[in-house]
LUMTILO-554442 format. One record per residue (C-alpha): x, y, z. Coordinates in nm, 4 decimals, padded with zeros to 6 digits. Each point is the difference from the previous one (the first is absolute). Layout:
N
<site><east>X</east><north>Y</north><up>Z</up></site>
...
***
This chain:
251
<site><east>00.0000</east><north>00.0000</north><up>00.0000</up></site>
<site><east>00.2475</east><north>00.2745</north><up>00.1019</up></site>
<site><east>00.2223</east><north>-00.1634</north><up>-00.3856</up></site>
<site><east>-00.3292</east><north>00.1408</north><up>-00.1670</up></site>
<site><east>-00.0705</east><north>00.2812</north><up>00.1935</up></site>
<site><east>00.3750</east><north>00.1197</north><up>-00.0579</up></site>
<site><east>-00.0682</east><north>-00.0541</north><up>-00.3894</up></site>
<site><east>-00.2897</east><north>00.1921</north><up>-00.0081</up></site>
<site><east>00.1795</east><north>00.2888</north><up>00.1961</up></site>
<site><east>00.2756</east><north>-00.0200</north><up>-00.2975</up></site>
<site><east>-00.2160</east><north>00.0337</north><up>-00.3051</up></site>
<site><east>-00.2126</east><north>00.2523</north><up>00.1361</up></site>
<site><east>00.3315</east><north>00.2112</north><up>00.0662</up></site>
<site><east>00.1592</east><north>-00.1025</north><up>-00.3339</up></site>
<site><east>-00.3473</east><north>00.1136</north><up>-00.1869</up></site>
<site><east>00.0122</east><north>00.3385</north><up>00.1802</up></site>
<site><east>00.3905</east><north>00.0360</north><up>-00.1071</up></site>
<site><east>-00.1374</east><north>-00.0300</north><up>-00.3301</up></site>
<site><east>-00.2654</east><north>00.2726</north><up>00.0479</up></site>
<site><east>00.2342</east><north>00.2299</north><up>00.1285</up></site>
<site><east>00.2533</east><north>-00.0455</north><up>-00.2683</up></site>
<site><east>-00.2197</east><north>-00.0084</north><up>-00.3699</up></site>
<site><east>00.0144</east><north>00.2635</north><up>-00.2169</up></site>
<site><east>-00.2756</east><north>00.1524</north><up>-00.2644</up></site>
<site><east>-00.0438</east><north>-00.1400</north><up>-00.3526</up></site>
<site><east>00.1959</east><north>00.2190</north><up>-00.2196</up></site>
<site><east>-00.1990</east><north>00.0961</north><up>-00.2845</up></site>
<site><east>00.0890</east><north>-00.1276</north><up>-00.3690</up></site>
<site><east>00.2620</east><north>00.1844</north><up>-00.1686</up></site>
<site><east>-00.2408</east><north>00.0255</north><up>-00.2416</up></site>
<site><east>-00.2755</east><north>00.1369</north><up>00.0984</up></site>
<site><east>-00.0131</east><north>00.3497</north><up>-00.2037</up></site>
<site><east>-00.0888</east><north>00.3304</north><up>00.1994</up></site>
<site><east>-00.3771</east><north>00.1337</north><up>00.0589</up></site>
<site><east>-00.0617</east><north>00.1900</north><up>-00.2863</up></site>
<site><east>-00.0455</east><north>00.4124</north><up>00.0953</up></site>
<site><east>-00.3444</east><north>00.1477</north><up>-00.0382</up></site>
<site><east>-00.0781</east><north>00.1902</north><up>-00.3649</up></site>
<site><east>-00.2364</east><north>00.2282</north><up>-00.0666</up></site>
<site><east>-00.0735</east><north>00.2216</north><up>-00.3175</up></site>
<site><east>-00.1460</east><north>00.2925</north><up>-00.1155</up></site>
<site><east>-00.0645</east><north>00.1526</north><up>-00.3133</up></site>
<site><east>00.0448</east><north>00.3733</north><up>00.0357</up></site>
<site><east>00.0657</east><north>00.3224</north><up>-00.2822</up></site>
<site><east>00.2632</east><north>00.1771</north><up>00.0020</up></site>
<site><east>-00.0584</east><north>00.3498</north><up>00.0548</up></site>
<site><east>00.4046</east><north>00.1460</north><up>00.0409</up></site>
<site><east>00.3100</east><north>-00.1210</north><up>-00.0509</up></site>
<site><east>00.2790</east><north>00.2211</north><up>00.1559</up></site>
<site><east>00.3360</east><north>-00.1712</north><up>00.0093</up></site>
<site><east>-00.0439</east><north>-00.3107</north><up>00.2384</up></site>
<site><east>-00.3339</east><north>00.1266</north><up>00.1347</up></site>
<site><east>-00.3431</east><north>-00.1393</north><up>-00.0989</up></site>
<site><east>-00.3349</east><north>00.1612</north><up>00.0587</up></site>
<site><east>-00.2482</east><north>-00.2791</north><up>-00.1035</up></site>
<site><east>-00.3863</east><north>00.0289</north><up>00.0393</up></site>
<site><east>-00.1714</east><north>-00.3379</north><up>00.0609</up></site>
<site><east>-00.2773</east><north>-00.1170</north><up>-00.2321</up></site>
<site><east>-00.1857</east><north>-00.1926</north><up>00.2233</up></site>
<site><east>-00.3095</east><north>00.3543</north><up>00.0223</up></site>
<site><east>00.1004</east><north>00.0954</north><up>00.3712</up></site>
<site><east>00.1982</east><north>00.3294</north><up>00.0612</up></site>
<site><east>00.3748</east><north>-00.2311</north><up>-00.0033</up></site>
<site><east>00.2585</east><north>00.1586</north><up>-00.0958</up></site>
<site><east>00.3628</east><north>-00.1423</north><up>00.0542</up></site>
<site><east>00.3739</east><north>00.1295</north><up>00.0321</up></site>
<site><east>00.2930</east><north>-00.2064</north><up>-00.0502</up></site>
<site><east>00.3738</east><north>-00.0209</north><up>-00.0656</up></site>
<site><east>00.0930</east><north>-00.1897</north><up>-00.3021</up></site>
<site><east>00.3578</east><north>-00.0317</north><up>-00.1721</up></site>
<site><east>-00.0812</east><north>-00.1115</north><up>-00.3164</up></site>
<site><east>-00.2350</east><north>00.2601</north><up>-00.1696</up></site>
<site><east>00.1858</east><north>00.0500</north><up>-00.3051</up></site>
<site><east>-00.3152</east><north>-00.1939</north><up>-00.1705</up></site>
<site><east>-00.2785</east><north>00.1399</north><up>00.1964</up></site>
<site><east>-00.1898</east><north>00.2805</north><up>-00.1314</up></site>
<site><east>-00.2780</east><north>00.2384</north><up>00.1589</up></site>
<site><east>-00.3356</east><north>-00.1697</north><up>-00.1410</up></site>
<site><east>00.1444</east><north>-00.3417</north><up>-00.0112</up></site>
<site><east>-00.2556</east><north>-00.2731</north><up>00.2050</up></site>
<site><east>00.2331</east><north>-00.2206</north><up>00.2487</up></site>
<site><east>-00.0210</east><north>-00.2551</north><up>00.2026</up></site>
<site><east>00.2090</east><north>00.0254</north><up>00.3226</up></site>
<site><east>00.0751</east><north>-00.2936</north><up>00.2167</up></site>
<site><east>00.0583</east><north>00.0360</north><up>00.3421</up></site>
<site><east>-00.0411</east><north>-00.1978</north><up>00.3523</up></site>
<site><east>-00.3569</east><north>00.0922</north><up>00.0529</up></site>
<site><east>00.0551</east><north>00.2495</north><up>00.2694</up></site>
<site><east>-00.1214</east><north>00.3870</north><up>-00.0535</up></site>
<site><east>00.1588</east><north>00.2563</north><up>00.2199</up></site>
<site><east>-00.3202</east><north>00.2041</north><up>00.0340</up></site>
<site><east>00.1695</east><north>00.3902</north><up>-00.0509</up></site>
<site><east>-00.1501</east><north>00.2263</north><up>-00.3263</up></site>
<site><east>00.1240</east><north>-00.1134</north><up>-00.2179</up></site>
<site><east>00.0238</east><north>-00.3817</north><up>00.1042</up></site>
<site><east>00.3108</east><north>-00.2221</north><up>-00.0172</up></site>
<site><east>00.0332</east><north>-00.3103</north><up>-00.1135</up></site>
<site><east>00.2105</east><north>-00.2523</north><up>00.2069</up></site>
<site><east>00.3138</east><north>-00.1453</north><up>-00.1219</up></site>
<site><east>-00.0737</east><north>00.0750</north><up>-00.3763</up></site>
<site><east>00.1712</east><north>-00.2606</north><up>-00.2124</up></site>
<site><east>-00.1323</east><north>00.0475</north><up>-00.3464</up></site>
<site><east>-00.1591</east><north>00.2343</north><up>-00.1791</up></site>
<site><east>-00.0831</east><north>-00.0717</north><up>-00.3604</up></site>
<site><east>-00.1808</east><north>00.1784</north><up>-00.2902</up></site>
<site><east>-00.3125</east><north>-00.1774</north><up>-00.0877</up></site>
<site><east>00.0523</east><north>00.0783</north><up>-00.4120</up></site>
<site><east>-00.3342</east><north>00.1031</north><up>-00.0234</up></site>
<site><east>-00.2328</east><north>00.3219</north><up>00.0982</up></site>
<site><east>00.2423</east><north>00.2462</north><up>00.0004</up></site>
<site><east>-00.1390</east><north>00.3837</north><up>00.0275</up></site>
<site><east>00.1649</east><north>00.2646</north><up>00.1320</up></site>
<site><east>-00.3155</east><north>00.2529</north><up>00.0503</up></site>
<site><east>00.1028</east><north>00.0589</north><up>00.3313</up></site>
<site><east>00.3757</east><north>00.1353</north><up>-00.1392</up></site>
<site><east>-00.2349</east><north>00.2296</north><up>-00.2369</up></site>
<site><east>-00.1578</east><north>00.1727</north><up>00.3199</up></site>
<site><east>00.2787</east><north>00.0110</north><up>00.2138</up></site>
<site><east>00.1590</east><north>00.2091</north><up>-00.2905</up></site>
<site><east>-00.3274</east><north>00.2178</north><up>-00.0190</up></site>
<site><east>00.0162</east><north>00.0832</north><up>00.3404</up></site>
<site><east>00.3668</east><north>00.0836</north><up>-00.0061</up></site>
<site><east>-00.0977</east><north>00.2366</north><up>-00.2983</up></site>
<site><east>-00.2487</east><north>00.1915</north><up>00.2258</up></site>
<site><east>00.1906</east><north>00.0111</north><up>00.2772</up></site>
<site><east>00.2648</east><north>00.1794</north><up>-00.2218</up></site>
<site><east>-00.2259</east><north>00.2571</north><up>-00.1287</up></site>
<site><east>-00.1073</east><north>00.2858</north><up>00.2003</up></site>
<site><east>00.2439</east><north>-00.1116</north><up>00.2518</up></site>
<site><east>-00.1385</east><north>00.2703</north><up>00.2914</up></site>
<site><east>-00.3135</east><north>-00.2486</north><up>00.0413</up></site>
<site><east>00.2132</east><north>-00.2341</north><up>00.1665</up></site>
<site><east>00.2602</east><north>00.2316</north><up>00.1818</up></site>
<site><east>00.2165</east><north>-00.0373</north><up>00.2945</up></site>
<site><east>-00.3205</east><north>-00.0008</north><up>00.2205</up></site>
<site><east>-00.1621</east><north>-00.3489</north><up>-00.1217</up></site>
<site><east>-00.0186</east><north>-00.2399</north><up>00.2575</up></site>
<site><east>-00.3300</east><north>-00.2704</north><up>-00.1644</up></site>
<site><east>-00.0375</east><north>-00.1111</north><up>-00.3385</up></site>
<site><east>-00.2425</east><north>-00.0869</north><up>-00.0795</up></site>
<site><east>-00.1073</east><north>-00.2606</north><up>-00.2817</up></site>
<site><east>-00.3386</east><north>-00.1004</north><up>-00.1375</up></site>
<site><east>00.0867</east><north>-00.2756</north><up>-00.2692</up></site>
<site><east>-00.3726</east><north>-00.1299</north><up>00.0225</up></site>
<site><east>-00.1383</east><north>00.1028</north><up>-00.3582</up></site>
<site><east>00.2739</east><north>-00.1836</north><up>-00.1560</up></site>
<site><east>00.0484</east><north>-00.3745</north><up>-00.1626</up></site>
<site><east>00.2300</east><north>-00.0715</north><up>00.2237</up></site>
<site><east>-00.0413</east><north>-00.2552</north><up>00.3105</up></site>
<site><east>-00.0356</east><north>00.0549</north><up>00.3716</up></site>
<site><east>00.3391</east><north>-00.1398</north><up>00.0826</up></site>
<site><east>00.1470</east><north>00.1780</north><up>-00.3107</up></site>
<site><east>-00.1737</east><north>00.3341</north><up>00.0582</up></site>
<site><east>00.1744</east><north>-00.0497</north><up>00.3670</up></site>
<site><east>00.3244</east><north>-00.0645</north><up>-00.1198</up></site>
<site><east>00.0238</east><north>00.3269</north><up>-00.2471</up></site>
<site><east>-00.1585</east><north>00.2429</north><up>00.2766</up></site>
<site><east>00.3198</east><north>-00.1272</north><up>00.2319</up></site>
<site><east>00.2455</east><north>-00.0148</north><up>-00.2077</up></site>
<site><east>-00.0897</east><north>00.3720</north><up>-00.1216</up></site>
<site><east>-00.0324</east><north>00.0955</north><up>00.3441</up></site>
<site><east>00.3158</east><north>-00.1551</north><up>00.1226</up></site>
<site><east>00.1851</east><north>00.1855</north><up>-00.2739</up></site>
<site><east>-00.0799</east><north>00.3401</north><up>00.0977</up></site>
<site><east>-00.0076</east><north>-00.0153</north><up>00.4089</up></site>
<site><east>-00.3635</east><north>00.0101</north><up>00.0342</up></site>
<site><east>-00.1900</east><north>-00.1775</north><up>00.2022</up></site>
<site><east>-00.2276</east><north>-00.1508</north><up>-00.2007</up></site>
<site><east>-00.4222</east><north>00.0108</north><up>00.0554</up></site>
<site><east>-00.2603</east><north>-00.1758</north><up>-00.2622</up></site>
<site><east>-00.3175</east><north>00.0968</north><up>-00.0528</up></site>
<site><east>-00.2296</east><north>00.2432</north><up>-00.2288</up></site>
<site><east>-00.0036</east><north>00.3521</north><up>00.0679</up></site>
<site><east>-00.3525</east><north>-00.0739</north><up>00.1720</up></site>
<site><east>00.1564</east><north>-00.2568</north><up>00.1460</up></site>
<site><east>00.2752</east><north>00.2110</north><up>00.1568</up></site>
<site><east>-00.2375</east><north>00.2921</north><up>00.0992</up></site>
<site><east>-00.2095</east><north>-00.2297</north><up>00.1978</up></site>
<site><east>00.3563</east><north>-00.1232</north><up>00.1950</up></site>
<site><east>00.0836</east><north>00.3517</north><up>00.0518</up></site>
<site><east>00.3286</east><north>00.0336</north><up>-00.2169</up></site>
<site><east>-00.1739</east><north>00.2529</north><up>-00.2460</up></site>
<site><east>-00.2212</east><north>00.2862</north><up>00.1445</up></site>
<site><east>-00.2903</east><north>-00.0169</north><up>-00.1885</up></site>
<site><east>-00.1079</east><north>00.3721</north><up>00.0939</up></site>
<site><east>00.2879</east><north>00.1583</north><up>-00.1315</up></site>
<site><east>00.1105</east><north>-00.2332</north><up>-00.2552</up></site>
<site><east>00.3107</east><north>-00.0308</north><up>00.0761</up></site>
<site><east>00.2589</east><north>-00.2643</north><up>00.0859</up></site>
<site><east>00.2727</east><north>00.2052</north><up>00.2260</up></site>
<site><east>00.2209</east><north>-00.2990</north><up>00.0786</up></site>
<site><east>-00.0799</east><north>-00.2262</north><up>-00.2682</up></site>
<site><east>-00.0297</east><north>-00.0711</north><up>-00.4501</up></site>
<site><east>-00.2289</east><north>-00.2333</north><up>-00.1139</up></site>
<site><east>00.1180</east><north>-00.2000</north><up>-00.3303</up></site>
<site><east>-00.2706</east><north>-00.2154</north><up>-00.2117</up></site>
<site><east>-00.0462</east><north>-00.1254</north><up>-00.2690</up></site>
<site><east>-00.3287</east><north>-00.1101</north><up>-00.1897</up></site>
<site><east>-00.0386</east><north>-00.2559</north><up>-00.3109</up></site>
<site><east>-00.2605</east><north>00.1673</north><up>-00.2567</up></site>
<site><east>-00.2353</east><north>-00.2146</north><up>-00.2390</up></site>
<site><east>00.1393</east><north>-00.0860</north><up>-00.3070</up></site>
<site><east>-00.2252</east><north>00.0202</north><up>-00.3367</up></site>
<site><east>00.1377</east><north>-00.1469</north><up>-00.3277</up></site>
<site><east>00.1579</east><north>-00.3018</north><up>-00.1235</up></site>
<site><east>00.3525</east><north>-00.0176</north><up>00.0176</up></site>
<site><east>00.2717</east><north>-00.2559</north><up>-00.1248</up></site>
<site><east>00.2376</east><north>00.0441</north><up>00.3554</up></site>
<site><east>-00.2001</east><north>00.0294</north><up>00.3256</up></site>
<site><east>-00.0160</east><north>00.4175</north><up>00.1632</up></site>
<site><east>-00.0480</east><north>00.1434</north><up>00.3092</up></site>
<site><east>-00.1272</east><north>00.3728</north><up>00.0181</up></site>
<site><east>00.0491</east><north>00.1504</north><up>00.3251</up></site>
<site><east>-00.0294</east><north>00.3335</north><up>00.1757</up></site>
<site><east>00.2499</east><north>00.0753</north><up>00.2530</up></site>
<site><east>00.0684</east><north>00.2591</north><up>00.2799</up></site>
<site><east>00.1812</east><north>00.1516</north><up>00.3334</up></site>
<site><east>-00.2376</east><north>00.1855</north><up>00.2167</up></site>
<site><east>00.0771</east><north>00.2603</north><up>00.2934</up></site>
<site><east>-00.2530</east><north>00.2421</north><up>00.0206</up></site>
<site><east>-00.2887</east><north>00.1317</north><up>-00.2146</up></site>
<site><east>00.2228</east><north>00.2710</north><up>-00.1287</up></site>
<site><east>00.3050</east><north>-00.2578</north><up>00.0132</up></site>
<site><east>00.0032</east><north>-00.3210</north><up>-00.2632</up></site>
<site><east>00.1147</east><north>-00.1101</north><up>-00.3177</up></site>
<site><east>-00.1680</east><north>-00.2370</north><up>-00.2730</up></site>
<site><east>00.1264</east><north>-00.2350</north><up>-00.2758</up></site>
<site><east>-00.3141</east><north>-00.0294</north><up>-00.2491</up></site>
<site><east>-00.0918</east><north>-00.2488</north><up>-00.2190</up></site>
<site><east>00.3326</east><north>-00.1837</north><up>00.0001</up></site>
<site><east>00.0154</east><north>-00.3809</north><up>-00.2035</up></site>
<site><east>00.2679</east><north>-00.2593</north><up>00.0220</up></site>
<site><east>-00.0178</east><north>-00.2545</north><up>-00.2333</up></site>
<site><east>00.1032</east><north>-00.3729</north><up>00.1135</up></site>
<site><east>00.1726</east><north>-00.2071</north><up>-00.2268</up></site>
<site><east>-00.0495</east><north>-00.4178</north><up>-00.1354</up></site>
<site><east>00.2623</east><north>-00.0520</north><up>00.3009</up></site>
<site><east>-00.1531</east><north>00.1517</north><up>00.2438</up></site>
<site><east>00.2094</east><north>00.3291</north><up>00.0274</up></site>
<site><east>-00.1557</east><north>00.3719</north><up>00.0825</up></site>
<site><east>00.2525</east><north>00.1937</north><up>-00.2417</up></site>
<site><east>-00.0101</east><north>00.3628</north><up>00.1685</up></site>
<site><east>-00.3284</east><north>00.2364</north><up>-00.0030</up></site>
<site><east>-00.1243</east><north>00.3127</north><up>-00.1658</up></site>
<site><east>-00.1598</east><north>00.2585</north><up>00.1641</up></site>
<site><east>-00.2870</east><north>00.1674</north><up>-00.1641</up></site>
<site><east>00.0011</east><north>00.3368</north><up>00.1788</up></site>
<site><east>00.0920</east><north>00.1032</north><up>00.3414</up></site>
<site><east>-00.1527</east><north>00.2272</north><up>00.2301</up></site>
<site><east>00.0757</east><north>00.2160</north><up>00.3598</up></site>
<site><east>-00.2444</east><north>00.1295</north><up>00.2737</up></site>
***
């Protein structure tokens, strides 16, 4: 009895020795990494300056996206994209995509309308420069009469806005009365220019596809500027080639 009770006493301490002293399963040298997490978007792009892309996403929200890219030698302002990144949005105005590793031209529905109006509105801000002196702290943009979408209407209002130090206000002038940036009374916007620009209906048939548009800067009553009647024609490729202005006019 005490032989067997003595064996017992050794296995049970030679099965804990073997507890104490195994080791995990290493895995397979095979076994290939978890694959990262992909997302994409498709996205226009609105500006290109050096490494710096302004893109405004198609997907009918108010999206509009800012990334550093290297290789933008064949990326042009109109161009539809698709960006991949790792799904995560840093949730600033304008967004940023998380670890960005592609970002490749779709081939297809290029048009570079909103290049045509950011040139428009750099045209009117030129002209009568004493409408938007020293003393401008808003700009404002109202974009809504035009072709363009939300997130693309977004994306040209900021990146005007962001060029010239203004911080930047949407809305019609109603729009902005009823906020309180433009006194209504007096007509007047002391602190403030309102930009906008507003698609007209075209009549005719035409081989290449028009726009006709009105555009203007507003201060005051006694304090604007107009571009009448202008029309940019858009080519089989989907290019805006320039504008002409069919008269201009100052308040």
């Amino acid at each position: 009895m005490k032989k067997w009770t003595l064996f017992l006493s050794l296995y049970f301490c030679a099965c804990l020795l073997a507890a104490c002293t195994a080791r995990p399963v290493p895995e397979e040298a095979g076994d290939p990494p978890p694959e990262p997490t992909r997302a994409d978007i498709i996205c226009r792009v609105v500006t290109v300056e050096d490494d710096q892309l302004l893109l405004a996403g198609m997907d009918g929200d108010w999206n509009i996206y800012s990334l550093s890219w290297e290789d933008t030698k064949s990326i042009r302002s109109g161009d539809l994209v698709t960006v991949t990144y790792d799904g995560n949005v840093l949730e600033i105005w304008p967004a940023s995509l998380g670890n960005v590793c592609a970002v490749s031209s779709l081939g297809s529905g290029f048009d570079d309308r909103c290049a045509l109006y950011l040139q428009v509105l750099e045209d009117l801000w030129e002209v009568d420069p004493g409408l938007n002196g020293d003393d401008l702290t808003y700009i404002g943009m109202d974009l809504s009469t035009t072709s363009l979408s939300e997130s693309e209407r977004a994306a040209v209002a900021w990146a005007f806005a962001q060029k010239h130090g203004g911080e930047l206000v949407t809305g019609t002038w109603e729009e902005l009365a009823e906020q309180g940036y433009i006194d209504r009374e007096h007509l007047q916007w002391e602190d403030g220019c309102l930009f906008s620009i507003t698609e007209l209906e075209v009549e005719g048939t035409y081989s290449l596809t028009p726009v006709i548009f009105d555009a203007q800067k507003w201060r005051s009553g006694l304090g604007a500027y107009f571009f009448c009647d202008c029309t940019s024609v858009q080519s089989s490729d989907g290019h805006w080639d320039g504008y002409s202005i069919g008269s201009e006019a100052i308040s």
